[in-house]
N, C-alpha and C positions, 0 to 999 in steps of 0.2 A: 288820957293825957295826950295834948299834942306831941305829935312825933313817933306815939308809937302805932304798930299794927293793930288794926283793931280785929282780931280774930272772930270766924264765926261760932257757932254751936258746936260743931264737933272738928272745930280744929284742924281742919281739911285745907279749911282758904283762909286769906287772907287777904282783907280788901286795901287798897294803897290808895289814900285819899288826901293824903298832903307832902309838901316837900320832904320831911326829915323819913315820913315812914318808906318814900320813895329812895331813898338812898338808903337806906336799911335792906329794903328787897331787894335791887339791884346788886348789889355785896353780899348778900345772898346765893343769887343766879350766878354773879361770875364765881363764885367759889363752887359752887358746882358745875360749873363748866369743865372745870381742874379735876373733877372725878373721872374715873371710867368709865361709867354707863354714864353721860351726860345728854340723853336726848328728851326734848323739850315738846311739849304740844302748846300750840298757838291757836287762837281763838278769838274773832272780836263781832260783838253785838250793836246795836245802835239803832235809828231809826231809818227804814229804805236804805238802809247799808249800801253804797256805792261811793263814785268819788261826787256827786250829787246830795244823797242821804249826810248822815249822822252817825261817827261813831262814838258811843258812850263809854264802853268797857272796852278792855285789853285783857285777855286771860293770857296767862306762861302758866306751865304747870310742869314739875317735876312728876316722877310717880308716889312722888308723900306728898307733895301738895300742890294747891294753886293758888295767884297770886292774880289778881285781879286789880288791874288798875284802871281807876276814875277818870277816862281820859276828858269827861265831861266835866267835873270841880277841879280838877288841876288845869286842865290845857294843853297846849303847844309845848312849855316846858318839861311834859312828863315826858318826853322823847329826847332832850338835850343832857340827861343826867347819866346816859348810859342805855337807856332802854334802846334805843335808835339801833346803836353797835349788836346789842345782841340782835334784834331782828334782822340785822344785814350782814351777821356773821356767816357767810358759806359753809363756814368748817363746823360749825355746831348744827347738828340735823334737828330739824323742827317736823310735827307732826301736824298734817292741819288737816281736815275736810272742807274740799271744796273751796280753796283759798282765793278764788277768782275775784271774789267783791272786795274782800278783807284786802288784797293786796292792792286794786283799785282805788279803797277808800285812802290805805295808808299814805300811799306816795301822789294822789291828786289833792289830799287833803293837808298832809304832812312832814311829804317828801321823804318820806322813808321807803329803802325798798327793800322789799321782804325777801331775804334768799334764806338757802341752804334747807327747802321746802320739801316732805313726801308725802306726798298729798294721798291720804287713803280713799278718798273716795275714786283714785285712780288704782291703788292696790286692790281692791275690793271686786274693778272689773279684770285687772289681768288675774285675781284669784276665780271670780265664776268662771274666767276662761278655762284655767287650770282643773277647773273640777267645775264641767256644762249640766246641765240639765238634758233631758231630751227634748226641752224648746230651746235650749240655745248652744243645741248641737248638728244643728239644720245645715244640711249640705250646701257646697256651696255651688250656683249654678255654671252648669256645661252644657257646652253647645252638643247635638247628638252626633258629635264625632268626637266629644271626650276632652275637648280643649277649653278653657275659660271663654268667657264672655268677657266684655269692656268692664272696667272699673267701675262704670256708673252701674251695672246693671246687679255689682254683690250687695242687694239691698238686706241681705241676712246680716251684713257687718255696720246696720245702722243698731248701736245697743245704749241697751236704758240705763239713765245713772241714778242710784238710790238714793235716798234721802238720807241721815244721821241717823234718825230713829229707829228707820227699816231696818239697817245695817245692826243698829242694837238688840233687834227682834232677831234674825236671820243667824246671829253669829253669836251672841252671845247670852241671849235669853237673862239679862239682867235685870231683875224685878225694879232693883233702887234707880239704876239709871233711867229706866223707862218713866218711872214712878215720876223723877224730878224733870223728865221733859214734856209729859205732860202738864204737869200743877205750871212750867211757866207758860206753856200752851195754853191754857185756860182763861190765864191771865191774860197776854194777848189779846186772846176775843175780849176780854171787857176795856183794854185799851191799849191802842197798838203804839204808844209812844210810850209804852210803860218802862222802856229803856231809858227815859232822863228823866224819871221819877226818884229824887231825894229824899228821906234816904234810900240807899237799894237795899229791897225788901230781901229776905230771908229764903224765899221761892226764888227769885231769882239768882241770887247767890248759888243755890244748890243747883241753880239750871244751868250755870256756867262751870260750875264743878264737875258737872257731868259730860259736860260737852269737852271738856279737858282730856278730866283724868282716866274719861271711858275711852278715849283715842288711841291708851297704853294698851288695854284691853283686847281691842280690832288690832291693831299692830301685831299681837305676841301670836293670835289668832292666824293672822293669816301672812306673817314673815317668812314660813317656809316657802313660801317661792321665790323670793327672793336668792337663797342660796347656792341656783343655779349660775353660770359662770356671766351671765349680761342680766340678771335678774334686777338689782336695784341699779344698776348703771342705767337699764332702759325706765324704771319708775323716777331718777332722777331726772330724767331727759324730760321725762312725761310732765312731772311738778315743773318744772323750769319752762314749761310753754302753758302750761295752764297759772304759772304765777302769773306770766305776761300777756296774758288770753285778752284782759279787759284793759290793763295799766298799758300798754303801748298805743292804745286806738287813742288817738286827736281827741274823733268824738263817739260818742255812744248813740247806738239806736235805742236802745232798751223794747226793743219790740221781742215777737216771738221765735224772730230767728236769728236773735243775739241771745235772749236766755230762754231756755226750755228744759225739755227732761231726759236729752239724748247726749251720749259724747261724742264731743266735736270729732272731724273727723282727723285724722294723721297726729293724733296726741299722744300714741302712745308707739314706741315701733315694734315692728314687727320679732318675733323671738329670732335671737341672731342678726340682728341688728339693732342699728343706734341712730339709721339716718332713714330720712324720707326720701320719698321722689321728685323728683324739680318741679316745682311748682311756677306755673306761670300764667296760667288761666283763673280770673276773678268768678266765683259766685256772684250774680250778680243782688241774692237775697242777701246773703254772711256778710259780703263784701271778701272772704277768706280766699287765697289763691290754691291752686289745684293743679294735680295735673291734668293736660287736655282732655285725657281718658276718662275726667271722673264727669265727662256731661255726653251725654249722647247728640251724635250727628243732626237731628232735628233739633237740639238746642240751640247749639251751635251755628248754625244755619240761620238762627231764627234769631240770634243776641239775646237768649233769655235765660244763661247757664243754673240750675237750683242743684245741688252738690245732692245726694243723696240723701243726708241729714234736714235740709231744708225740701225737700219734695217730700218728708213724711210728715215735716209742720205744716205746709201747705195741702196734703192729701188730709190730716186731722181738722186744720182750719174749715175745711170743706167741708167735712162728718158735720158739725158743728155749727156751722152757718145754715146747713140744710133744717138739722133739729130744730134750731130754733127759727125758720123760718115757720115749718110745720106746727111749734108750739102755736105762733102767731095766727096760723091760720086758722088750730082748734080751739084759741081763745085759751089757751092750756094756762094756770099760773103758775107753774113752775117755773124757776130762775136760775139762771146759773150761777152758784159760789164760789166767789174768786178768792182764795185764802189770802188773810190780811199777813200769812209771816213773809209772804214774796218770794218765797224760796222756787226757785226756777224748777226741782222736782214737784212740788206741788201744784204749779198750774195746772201741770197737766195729767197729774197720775193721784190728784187728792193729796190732801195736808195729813205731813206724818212727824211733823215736828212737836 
């Protein structure tokens, strides 16, 4: 019947695909806002997701459910009834991974701006900090009299950021959530605009359930660091520059050294702090400003500053352009596959969505 939610199969989600069910779930959300434990995981899909692409779906999810809205059959309107406020609510904590495009897409496409953000895929690196491996416990380099080197030269604090799925593998060994990001993967490969496909199928639904409600999951996972005395002050600092990573730039390069698979660099601060260093010198790759210390004296010299994160895209580019130089020259048929999800982890480290 028009107006109401159309629930899925197991009652988990619920999809919002016209006005009256839109004001139903919204009255919803703020009614839980008014609970105690009222935090929220944010979520949106679409095609080449940017403020360029398409976005189709909207996920909010409590931890009983998620609410998925058709930003594709309602419109512009699905933001004026209420939904807008909650995503720019400061004071109610949203869960997102990786919010960089999602908040790009929102406010170039729809003028909304996404705050009150903690972005796991930034918890996720101050947790493997918290607890390193013996490869990402690598010292850091000293000159041989014991004192540091220049800024540019701590190339061991250039670190990789995971993808959703790895994080589901790595941390919580969830067969169901894996399960439902695959099958939309799958899908994907036989058509990559299967985000404005009407009606949304049943695999996608559970692929947006997942991406929700497993976000509560990785949170509960790995919140104990947080409980140290600057712990989520400095992960809010962190989301609050990666909300604005893309949504502040004029324009976009969309090349390799605006999305990749490293995090940017000064996004997160240092433990016992909450601010950075005076930035005043441009990458002339990122366009990102720096401080003078993070380029070495022959860059410098030379006007060609590449920040440490961008000398390891341009040291890969060069792996890369050589292989398939050589492929070329053995007549080799091998090709390189560029994953149709776009996901900036998977260019470069293989599709794990």
């Amino acid at each position: 019947m028009a107006g109401q939610i159309e629930y899925s199969d197991d009652s988990n989600s619920k999809l919002i695909d016209n006005e009256l069910a839109l004001n139903v779930a919204i009255s919803e959300l703020n009614q839980y806002k008014q609970t105690s434990n009222n935090l929220l995981a944010v979520d949106c899909e679409g095609v080449s997701l940017s403020r360029k692409g398409e976005l189709t779906i909207l996920s909010i999810a409590t931890r009983e459910k998620a609410y998925l809205f058709d930003v594709l059959k309602i419109g512009k309107a699905i933001f004026s009834g209420g939904l807008q406020e909650i995503l720019e609510d400061s004071t109610q904590e949203k869960l997102t991974f990786d919010c960089r495009q999602d908040s790009d897409a929102l406010w170039h496409q729809f003028n909304v701006k996404l705050a009150g953000v903690l972005d796991l895929q930034l918890l996720e690196i101050m947790y493997r900090r918290e607890n390193p491996t013996s490869e990402s416990a690598k010292p850091s380099p000293k000159t041989k009299f014991g004192r540091y080197k220049r800024r540019s030269q701590f190339t061991d604090k250039v670190e990789k950021i995971y993808g959703y799925r790895r994080c589901l593998e790595l941390y919580l060994e969830d067969d169901k959530l894996i399960e439902a990001k695959d099958s939309g993967g799958k899908l994907f490969k036989i058509n990559n605009k299967a985000w404005k496909v009407r009606p949304l199928s049943e695999t996608l639904i559970q692929y947006c359930v997942a991406d929700t409600m497993g976000m509560f999951k990785l949170y509960d996972k790995m919140k104990d660091i947080l409980s140290s005395v600057d712990g989520k002050t400095r992960l809010k600092i962190a989301s609050e520059k990666y909300v604005e990573f893309y949504r502040q730039k004029e324009e976009r390069s969309y090349d390799g050294y605006e999305t990749n698979a490293f995090l940017p660099l000064d996004i997160i601060p240092e433990k016992g702090s909450t601010s950075f260093p005076l930035s005043n010198t441009s990458c002339t790759r990122c366009k990102r400003q720096f401080p003078r210390e993070e380029f070495s004296v022959t860059q410098l010299n030379k006007g060609e500053q590449k920040c440490r994160v961008c000398k390891e895209i341009k040291r890969l580019d060069d792996v890369q352009r050589n292989r398939e130089d050589n492929w070329a020259r053995c007549d080799d048929e091998e090709y390189i596959d560029f994953p149709e999800c776009g996901n900036d982890y998977c260019f470069t480290w293989g599709c794990s969505c």
